[in-house]
N, CA, C and O of each residue as an XYZ file, in Angstrom:
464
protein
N       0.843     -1.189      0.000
C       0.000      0.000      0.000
C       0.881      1.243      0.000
O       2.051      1.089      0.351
N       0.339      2.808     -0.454
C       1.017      3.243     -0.137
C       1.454      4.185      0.976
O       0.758      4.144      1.990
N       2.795      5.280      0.963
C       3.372      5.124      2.328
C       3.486      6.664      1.983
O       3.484      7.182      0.866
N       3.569      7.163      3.017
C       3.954      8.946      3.516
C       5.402      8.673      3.842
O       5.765      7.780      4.608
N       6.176      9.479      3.227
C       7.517      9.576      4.153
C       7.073     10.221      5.783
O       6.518     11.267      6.122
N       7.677      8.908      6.650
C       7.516      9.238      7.551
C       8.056      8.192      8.348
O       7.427      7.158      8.126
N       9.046      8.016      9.264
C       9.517      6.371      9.955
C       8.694      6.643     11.563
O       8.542      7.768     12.039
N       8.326      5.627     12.092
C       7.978      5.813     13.710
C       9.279      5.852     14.453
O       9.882      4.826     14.139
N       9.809      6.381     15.080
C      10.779      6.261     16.092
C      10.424      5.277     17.406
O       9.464      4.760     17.977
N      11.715      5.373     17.467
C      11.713      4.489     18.842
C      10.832      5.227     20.203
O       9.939      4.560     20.725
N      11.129      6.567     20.706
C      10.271      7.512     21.082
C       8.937      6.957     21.175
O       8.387      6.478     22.166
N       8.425      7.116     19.797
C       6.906      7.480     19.089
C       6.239      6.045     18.980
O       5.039      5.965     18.715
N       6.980      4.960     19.176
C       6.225      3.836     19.036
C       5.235      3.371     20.040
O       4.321      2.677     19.596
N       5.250      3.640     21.382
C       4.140      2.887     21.937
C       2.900      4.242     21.646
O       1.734      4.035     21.981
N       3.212      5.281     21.152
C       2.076      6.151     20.829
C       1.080      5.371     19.411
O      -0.136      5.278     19.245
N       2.234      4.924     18.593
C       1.662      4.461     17.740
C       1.193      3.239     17.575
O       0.334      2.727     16.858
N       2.237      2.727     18.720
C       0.951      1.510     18.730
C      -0.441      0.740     19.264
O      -1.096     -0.238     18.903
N      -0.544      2.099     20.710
C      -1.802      2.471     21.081
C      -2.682      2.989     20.054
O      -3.779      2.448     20.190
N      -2.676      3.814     19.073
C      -3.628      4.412     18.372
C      -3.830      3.279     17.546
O      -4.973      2.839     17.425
N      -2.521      2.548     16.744
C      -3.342      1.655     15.922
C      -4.088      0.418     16.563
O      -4.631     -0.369     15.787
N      -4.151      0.200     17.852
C      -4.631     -0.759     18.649
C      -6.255     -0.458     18.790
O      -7.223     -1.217     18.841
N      -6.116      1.088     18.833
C      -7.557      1.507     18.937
C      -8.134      1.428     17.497
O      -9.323      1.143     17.350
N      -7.236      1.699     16.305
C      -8.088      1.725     15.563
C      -8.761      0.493     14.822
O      -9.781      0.378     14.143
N      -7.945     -0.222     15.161
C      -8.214     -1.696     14.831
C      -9.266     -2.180     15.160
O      -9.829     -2.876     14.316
N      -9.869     -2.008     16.398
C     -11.330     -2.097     17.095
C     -12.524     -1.514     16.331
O     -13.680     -1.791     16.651
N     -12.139     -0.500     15.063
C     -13.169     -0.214     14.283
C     -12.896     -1.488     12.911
O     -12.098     -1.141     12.040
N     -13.491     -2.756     12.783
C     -13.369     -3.408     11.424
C     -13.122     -2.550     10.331
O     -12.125     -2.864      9.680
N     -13.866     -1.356      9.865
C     -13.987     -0.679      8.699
C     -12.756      0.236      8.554
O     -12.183      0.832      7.642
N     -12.611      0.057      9.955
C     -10.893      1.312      9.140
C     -10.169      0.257      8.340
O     -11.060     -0.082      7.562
N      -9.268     -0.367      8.087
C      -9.203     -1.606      7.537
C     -10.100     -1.944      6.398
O     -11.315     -1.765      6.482
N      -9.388     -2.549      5.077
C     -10.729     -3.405      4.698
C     -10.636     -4.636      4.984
O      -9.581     -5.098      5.419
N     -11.987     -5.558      4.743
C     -12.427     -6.402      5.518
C     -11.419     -7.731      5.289
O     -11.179     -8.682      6.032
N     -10.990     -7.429      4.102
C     -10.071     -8.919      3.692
C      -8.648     -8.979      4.667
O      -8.061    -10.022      4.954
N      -8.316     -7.828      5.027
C      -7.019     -8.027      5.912
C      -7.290     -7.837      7.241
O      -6.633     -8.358      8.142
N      -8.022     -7.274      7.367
C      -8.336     -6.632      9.311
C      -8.231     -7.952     10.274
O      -7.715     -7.693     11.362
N      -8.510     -8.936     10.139
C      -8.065    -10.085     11.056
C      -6.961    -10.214     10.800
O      -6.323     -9.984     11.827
N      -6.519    -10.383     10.249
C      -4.704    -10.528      9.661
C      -4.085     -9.652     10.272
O      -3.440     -9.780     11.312
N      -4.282     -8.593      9.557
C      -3.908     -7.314     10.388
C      -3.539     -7.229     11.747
O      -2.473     -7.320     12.355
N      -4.871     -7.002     12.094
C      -5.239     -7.144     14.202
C      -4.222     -8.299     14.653
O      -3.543     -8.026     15.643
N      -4.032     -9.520     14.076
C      -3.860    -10.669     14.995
C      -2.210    -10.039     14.759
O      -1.537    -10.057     15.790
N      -1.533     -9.509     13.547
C      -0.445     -9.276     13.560
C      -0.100     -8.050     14.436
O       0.950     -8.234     15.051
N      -0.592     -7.032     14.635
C      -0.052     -6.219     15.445
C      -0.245     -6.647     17.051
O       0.595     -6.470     17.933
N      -1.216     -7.095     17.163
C      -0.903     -7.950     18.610
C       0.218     -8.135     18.780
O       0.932     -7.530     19.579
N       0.622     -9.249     17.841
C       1.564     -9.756     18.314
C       3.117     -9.063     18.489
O       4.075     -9.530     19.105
N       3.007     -7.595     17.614
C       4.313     -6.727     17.984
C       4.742     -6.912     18.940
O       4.023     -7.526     19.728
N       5.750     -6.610     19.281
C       6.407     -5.529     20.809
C       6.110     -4.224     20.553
O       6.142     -3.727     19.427
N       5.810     -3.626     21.602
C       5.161     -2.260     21.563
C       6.586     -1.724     21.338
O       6.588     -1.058     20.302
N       7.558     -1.756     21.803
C       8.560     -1.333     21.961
C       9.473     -1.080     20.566
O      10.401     -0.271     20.549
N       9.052     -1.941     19.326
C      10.066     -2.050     18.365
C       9.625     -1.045     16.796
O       8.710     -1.231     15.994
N      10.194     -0.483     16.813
C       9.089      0.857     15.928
C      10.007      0.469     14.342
O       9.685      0.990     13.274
N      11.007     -0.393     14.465
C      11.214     -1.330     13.049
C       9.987     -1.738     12.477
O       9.437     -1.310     11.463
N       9.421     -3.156     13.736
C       8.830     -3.959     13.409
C       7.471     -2.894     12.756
O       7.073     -2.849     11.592
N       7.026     -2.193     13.821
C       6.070     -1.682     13.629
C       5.448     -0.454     11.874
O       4.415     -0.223     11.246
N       6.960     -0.046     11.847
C       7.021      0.343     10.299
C       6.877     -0.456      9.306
O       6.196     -0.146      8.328
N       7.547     -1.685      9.432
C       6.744     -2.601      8.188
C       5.342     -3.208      8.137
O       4.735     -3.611      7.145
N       4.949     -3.189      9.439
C       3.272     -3.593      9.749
C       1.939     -2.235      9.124
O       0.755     -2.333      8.803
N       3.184     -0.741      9.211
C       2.410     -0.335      8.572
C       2.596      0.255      7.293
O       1.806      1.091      6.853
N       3.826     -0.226      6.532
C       3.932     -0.403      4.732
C       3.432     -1.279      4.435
O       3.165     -1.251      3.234
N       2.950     -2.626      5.200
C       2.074     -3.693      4.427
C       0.485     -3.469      4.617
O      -0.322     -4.130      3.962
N       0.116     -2.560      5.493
C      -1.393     -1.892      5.648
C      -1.922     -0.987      5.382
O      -2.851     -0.859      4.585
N      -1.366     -0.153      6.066
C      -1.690      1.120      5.764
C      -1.273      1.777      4.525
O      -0.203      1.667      3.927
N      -2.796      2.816      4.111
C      -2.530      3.366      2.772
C      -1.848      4.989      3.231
O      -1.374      5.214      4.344
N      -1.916      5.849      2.284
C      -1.252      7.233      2.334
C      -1.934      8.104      3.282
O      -1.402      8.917      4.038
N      -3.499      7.771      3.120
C      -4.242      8.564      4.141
C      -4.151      8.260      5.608
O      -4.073      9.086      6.517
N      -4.172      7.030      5.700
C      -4.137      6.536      7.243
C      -2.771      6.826      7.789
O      -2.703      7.360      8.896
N      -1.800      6.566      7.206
C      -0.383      7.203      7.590
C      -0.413      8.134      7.929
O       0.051      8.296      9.058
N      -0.934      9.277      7.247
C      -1.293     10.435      7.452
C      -1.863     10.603      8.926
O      -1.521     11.552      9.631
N      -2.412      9.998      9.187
C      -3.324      9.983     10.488
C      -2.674      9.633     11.638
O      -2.512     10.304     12.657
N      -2.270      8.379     11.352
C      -1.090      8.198     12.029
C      -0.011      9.181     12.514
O       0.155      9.231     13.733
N       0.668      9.888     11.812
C       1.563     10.700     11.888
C       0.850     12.331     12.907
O       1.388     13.227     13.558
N      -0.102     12.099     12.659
C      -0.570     13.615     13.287
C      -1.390     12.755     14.628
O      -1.920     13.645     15.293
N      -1.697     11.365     15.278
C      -2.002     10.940     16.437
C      -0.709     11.218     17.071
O      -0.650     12.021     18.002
N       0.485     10.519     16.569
C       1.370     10.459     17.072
C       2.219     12.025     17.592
O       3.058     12.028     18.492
N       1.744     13.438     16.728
C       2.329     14.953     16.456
C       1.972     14.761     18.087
O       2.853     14.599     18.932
N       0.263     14.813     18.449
C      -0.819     14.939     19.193
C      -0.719     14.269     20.719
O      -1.207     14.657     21.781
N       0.247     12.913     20.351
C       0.592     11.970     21.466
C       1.936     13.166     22.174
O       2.163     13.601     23.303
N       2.466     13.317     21.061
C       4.030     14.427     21.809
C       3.489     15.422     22.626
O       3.836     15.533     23.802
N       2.461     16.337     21.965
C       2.380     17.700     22.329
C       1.488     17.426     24.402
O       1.615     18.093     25.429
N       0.777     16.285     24.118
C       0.300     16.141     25.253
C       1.295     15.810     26.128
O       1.570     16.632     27.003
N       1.880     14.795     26.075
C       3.405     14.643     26.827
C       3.659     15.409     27.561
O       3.460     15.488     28.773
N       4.268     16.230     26.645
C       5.182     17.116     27.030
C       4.256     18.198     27.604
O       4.952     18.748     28.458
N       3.274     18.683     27.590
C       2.176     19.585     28.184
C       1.665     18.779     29.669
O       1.097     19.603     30.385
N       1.710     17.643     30.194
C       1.686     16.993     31.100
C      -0.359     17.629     31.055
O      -1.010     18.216     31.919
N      -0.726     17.180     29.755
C      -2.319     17.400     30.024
C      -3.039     16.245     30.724
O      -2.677     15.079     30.569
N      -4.164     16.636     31.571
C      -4.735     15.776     32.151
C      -6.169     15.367     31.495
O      -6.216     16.072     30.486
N      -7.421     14.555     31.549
C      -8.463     14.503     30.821
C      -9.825     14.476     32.040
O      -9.571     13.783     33.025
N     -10.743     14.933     32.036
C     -11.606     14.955     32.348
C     -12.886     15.028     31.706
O     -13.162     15.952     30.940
N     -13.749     14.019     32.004
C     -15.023     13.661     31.888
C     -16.142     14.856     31.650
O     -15.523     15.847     32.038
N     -17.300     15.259     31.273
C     -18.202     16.239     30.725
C     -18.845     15.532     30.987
O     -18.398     14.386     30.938
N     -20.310     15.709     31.439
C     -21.600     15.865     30.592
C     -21.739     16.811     29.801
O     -21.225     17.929     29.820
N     -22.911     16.045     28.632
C     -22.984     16.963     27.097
C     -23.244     18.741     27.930
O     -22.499     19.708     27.770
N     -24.121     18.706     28.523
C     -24.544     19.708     29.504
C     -23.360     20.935     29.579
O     -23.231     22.042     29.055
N     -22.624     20.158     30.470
C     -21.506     21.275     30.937
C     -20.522     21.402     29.946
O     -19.742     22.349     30.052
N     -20.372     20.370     28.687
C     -19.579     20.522     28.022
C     -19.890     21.632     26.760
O     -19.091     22.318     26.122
N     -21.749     21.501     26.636
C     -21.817     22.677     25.491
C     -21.564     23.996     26.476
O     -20.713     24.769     26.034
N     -22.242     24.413     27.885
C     -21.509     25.560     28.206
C     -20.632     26.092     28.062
O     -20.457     27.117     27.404
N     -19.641     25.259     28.884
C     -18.047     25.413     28.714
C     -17.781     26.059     27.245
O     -17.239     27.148     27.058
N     -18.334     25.061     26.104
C     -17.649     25.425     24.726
C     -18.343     27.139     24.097
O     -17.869     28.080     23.460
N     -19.746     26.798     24.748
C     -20.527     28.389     24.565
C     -19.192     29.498     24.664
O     -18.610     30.187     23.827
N     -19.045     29.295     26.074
C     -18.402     30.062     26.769
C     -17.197     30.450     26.472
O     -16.774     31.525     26.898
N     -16.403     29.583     25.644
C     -14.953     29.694     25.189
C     -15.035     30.248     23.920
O     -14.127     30.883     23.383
N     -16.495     29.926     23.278
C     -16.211     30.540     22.122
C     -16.230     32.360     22.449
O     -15.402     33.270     22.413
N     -17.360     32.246     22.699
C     -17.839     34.106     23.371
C     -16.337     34.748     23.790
O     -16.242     35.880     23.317
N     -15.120     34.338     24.554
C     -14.665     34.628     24.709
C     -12.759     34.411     24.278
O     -11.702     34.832     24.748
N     -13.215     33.427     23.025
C     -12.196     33.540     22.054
C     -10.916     32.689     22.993
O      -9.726     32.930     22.790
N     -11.385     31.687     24.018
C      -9.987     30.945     24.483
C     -10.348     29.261     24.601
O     -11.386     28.712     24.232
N      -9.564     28.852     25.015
C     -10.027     27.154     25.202
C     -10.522     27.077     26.260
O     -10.410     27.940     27.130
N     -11.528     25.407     26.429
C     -11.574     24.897     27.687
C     -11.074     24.964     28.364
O     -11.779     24.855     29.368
N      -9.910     25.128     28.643
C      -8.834     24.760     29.763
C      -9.307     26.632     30.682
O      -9.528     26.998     31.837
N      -9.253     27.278     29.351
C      -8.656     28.120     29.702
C      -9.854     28.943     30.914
O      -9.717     29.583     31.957
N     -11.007     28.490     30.077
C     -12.379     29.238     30.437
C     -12.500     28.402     32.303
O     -12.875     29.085     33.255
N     -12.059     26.723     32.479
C     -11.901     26.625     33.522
C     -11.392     27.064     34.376
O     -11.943     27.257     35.460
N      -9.903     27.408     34.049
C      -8.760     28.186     34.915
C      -9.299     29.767     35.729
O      -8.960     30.263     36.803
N     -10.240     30.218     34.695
C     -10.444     31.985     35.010
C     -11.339     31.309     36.000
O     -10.741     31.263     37.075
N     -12.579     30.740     36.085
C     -13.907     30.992     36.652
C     -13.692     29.976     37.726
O     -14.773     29.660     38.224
N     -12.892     29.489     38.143
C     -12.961     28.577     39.504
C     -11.617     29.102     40.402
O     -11.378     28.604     41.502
């Protein structure tokens, strides 16, 4: 299939191999003729080996999903290193919140930080 210039690092591999773990759980990302193949093969990686894991995804993945790949993984860094934490919403407090951030042109985070 084809490939984005792009190698996983040693770093970047258990990022990437969490995301493709998740994505695997959707059948349709995948088509249907390889996705068991697929799945049963990345199981069996080492999370750890971002070799192995680059040829698992030149034999799967097409240009777009690489793509995707590459910006989970941008997304896996920036949180890192931001030491972000996650918290739970109801739809409720979550359209406020977003009301609220928009009206005032900053993020969630940010609209929490001022008002508590």
């Amino acid at each position: 299939m084809g490939r984005v210039r792009y190698t996983i690092r040693t770093a970047d591999s258990i990022y990437a191999w969490r995301w493709l773990m998740r994505k695997m759980e959707n059948p349709a990302w995948l088509d249907e003729q390889c996705s068991f193949e697929a799945h049963e093969q990345l199981q069996s990686l080492p999370t750890q080996d971002p070799a192995a894991l680059n040829r698992w995804c030149e034999q799967y993945l097409d240009c777009a999903q690489w793509r995707q790949l590459k910006n989970a993984i941008r997304a896996a860094r920036r949180r890192s290193r931001a030491q972000m934490k996650t918290v739970n919403l109801t739809p409720a407090a979550w359209a406020r919140l977003s009301q609220r951030a928009a009206r005032e042109g900053c993020t969630l985070s940010e609209i929490i930080e001022r008002y508590l």
